[in-house]
N, C-alpha and C positions, 0 to 999 in steps of 0.2 A: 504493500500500500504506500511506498514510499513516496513516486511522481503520481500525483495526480492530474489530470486533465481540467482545464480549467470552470467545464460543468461541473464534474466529481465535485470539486473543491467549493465551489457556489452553493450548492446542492446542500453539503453538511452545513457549511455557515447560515445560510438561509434558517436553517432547522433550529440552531445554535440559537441566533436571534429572537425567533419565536419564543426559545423558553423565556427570554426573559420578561421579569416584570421591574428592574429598577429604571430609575430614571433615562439612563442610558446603556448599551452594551455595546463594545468591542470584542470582536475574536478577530487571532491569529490564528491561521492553518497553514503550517512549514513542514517539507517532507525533504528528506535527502537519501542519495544511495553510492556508492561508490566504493575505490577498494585502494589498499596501497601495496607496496614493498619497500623491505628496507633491509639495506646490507653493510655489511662491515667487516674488516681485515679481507676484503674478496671474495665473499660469500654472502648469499642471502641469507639473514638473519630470522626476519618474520614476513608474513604475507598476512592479508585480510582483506575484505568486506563488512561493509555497515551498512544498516539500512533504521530509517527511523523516521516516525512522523509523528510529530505534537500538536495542541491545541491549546493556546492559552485565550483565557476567556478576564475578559474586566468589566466590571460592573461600576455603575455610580447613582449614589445618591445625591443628589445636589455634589457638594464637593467631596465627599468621603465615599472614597475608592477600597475594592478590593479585585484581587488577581489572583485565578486559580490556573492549574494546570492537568492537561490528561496524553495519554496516548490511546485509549481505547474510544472506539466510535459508533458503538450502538445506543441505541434511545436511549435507554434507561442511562448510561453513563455520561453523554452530554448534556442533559437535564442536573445529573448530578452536579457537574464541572459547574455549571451555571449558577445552580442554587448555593454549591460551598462558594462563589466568586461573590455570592450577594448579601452571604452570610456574614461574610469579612470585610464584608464594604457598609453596613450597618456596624458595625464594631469599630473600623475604624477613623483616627481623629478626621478632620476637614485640611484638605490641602490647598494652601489659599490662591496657588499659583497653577492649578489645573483649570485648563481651556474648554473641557466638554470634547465631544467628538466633532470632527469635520461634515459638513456638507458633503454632496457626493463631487467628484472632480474629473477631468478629463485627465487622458493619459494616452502619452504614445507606446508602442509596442516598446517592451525592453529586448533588448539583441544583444542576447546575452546568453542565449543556448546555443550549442552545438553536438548535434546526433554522434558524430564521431566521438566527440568525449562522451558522449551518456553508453555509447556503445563500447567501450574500451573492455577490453577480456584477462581475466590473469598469464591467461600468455603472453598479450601485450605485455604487461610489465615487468614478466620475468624476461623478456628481449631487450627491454629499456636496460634493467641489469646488467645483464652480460654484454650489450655494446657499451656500458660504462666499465665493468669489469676486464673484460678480457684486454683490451687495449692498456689498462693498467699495470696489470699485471705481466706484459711483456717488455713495459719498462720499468719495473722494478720501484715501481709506487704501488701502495695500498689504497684502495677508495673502500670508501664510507658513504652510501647516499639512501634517499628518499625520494618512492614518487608518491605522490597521492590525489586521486582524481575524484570528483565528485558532480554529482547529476540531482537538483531539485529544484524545489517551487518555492515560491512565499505567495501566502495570499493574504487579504486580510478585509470585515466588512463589520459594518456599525448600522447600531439602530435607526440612523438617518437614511439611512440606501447605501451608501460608502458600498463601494466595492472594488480592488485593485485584485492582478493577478500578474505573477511571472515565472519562470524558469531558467535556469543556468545550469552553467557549465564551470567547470574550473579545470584543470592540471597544473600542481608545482610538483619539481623538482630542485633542490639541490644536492649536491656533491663534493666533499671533499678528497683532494686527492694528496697524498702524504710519502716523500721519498721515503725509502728505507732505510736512513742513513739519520732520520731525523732531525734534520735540517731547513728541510723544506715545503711547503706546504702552498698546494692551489686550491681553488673554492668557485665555485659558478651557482645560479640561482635560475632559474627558468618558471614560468607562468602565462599561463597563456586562455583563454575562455576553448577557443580549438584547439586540441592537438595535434591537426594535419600542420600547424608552424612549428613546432618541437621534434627537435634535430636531438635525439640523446649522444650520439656520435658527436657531433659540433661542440655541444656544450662540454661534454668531457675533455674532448681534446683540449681544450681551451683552459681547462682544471690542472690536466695533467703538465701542458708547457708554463703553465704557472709554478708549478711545484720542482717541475725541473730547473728553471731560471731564478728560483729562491734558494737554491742550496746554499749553503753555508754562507748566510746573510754580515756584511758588516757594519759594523757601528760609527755615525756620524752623531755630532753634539747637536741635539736639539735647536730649537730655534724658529724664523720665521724662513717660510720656502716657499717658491712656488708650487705647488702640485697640479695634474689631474689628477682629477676626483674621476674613476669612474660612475658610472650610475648606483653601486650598490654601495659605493663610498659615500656618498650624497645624501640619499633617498632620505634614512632618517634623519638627518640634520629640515632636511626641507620639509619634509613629513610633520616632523615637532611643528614646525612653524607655520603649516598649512592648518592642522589640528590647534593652532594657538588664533587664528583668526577670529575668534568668538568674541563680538559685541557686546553680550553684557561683563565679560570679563574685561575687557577694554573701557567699557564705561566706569565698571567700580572699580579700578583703578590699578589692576591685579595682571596687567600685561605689558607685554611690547607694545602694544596698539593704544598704551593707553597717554593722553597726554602728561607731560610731566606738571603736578602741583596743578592743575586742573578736574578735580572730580567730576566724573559723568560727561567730559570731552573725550573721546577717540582720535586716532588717525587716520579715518577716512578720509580719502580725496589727498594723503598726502603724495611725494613722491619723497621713496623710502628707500628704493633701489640702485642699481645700476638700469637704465632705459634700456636695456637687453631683456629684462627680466618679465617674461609673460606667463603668468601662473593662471592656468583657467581648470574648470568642468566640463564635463559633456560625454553626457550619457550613449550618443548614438556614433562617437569618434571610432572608427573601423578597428584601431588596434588597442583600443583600450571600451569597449563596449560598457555599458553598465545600469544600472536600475532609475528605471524615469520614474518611478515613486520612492518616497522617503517609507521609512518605517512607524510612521503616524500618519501617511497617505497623503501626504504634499506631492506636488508635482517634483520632479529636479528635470530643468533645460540648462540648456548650455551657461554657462556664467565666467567672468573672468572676474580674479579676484586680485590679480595683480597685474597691470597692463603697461608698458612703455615707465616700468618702476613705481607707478603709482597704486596704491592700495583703491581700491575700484571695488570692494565691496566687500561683508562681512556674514558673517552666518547667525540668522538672528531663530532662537526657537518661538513659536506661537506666542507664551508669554511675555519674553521682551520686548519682541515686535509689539505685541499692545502696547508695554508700557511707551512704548517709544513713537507710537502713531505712524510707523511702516511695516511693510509688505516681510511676512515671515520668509527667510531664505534658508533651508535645510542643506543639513550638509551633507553632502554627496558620498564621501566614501572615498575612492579614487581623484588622484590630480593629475592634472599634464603639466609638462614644461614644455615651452616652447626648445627650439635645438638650430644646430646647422646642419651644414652638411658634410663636415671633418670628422673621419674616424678619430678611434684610441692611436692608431698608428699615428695618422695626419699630425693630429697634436704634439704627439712625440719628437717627431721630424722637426717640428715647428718649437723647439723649447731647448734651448742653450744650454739652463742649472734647471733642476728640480726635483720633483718626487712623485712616481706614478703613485698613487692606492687603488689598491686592488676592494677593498673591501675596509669598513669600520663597524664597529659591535660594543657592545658594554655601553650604551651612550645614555648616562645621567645629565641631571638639569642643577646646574651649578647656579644660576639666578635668572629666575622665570619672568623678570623684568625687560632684562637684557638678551633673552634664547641662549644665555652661555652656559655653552655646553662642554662636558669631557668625555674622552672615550678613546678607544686603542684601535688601531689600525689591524689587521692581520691577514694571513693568507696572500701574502704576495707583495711588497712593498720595494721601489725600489731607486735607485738612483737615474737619472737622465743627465747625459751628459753630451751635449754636441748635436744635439737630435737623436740620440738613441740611449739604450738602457745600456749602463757602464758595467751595474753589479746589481746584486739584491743587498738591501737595507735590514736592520732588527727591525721591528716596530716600534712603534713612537706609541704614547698618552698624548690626545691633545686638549686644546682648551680651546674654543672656536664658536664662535653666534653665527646663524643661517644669516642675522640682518647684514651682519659685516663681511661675512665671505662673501653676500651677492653686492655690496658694494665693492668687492677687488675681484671684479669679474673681469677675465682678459678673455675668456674664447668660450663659444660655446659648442658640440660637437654634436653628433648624429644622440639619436635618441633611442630608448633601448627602454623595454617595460621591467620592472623589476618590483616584485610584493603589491602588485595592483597599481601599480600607477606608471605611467612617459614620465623619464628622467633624460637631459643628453649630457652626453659626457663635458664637463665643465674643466678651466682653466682658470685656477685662484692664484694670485698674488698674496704673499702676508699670511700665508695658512700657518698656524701657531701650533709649533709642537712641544710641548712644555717639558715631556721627558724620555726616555726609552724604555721596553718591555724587554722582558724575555720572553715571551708570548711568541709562538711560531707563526 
């Protein structure tokens, strides 16, 4: 029962509704189905399938809300679901900042499924395997990796008629790959809605010559450098700062966005960037597809939220938006960057002193005023010298704000998806590395 159709799924909600008698009612009906594999020292480890479908049900009386949960779907049980949701919403206190449910809304299709991934077979994935493993293992690296693909719905509909439906698809993969020598170490990340674009052969390769050209990494002093960033160097530093867009945090005074010694001003409409810097949404973008409803049933259309450096718009929920007398903006999920058209290579060619990264991880929030951040480099770090890579590097700790790296933006490169969202590979001035790891 995992993908429903989107009658099936109308069908029980419709039912869902009727039981109730509070003032309002919400259900959610989400189903997924999918499997994985996962290997290490050059063998597969474990394999699986999962399948599961919920019902969460919310009730309201004027403002005192309750929320129950089921997985089973016959009368007698979604009646149950509904009544414990109503039981608990009489009990509980009044929440002074709930909106009620929405009107009913328009929606464009979400493009966000694909038959080939919902179709994927365990022999697929034990072939993903061995075309990561075997070419491993003839040069004398060990991989470690993960694929995991999944197939479902979200649906969701309210006492007022409210009614949304979708389906998706996902596959990630990543991989690392580890000489034997212990020195070395490569890492790739892969995601995709189709899996007819995932190349497991491409991407390993890609792991493995990382791992090969980190062997026996040396030690340069800290300091400030130019780098590229590749895309999974980046992602969360920009991520934090996409996720940090939030208006009423900006208003009370509790972010980057917020003005200094001005309560309840923001920095909208400011220009905060380097005029390079195009941070948008958009659900119907071919390599980054994604859900044109929110998960409270907003529409989400295309939106830029940082344009020619300027902040160009903020993500406000139902409630703020009242208090603030505009148009609620839900937040999407997924972001793009804008890019060029210069590879990893290109850039390399094009760069005298610097430091490629391969990859950052561990990344805390040192002051959520400023986005500054720390965190350690690893899986591939390296020197450039003359246009090309000299040596491999230790890894570096850095200390570094998304706002100030995209102000010492020199180049921007091709774009590559990486954990949901277009990244392109970036060229920073003044990237701060404050110390060394022994992290491989």
């Amino acid at each position: 029962m995992a993908i429903l159709s989107k009658e099936e799924a109308k069908a029980i909600l419709q039912k869902v509704i009727s039981f109730a008698t509070a003032d309002e009612c919400e259900a959610n009906l989400n189903g997924t189905m999918g499997g994985n594999i996962r290997y290490a020292r050059n063998s597969v480890s474990t394999a699986g399938k999962v399948a599961d479908t919920s019902l969460v049900v919310q009730a309201a009386f004027g403002k005192k809300m309750g929320t129950s949960t089921i997985n089973e779907f016959d009368e007698a049980s979604l009646k149950k679901v509904v009544q414990r949701a109503e039981e608990l919403a009489r009990l509980a206190p009044e929440n002074p900042e709930y909106m009620g449910v929405l009107d009913p809304q328009e929606y464009d299709e979400s493009p966000t499924f694909s038959q080939s991934t919902a179709d994927i077979t365990p022999e697929y994935r034990a072939e993903v395997a061995a075309r990561s493993i075997d070419p491993a293992r003839s040069k004398d690296i060990t991989a470690a990796g993960f694929l995991q693909d999944s197939a479902g719905f979200d649906s969701m509909m309210n006492s007022k008629g409210l009614f949304a439906y979708r389906k998706s698809t996902n596959v990630d993969f990543t991989v690392t790959m580890r000489t034997n020598d212990g020195t070395g170490s490569g890492w790739v990340t892969r995601d995709y809605n189709d899996v007819n674009k995932f190349d497991a052969v491409e991407a390993s390769a890609i792991a493995i010559d990382k791992a090969v050209l980190s062997k026996e990494p040396r030690a340069i002093e800290p300091g400030k450098y130019t780098v590229i960033l590749e895309p999974a160097a980046s992602v969360g530093l920009i991520r934090n700062m996409v996720y940090n867009m939030n208006a009423r945090s900006a208003d009370e005074g509790r972010s980057f966005l917020s003005k200094k010694g001005e309560k309840g001003e923001n920095r909208l409409g400011e220009k905060m960037f380097d005029e390079r810097v195009h941070i948008f949404t958009d659900p119907h973008h071919p390599d980054l597809p994604g859900s044109t409803w929110s998960g409270n049933g907003l529409p989400i259309q295309k939106l830029d939220m940082i344009k020619g450096g300027t902040v160009e718009n903020l993500f406000y929920d139902r409630f703020w938006a009242g208090q603030k007398g505009v148009k609620p903006v839900p937040f999407s999920g997924g972001f793009i960057m804008a890019g060029g058209d210069g590879s990893i290579a290109d850039m390399i060619a094009d760069t005298k002193r610097g430091v490629l990264v391969t990859r950052t991880w561990y990344i805390r929030t040192v002051d959520p005023q400023t986005l500054l951040y720390t965190g350690l480099t690893r899986d591939g770090t390296f020197f450039i010298e003359n246009g090309k890579i000299a040596y491999p590097l230790k890894n570096f700790r850095f200390n570094e704000s998304p706002v100030i790296m995209l102000n010492n933006l020199e180049a921007l490169g091709k774009q590559y998806r990486v954990d949901g969202n277009l990244i392109p590979v970036m060229k920073i001035r003044d990237f701060t590395f404050s110390s060394l790891s022994d992290a491989i």
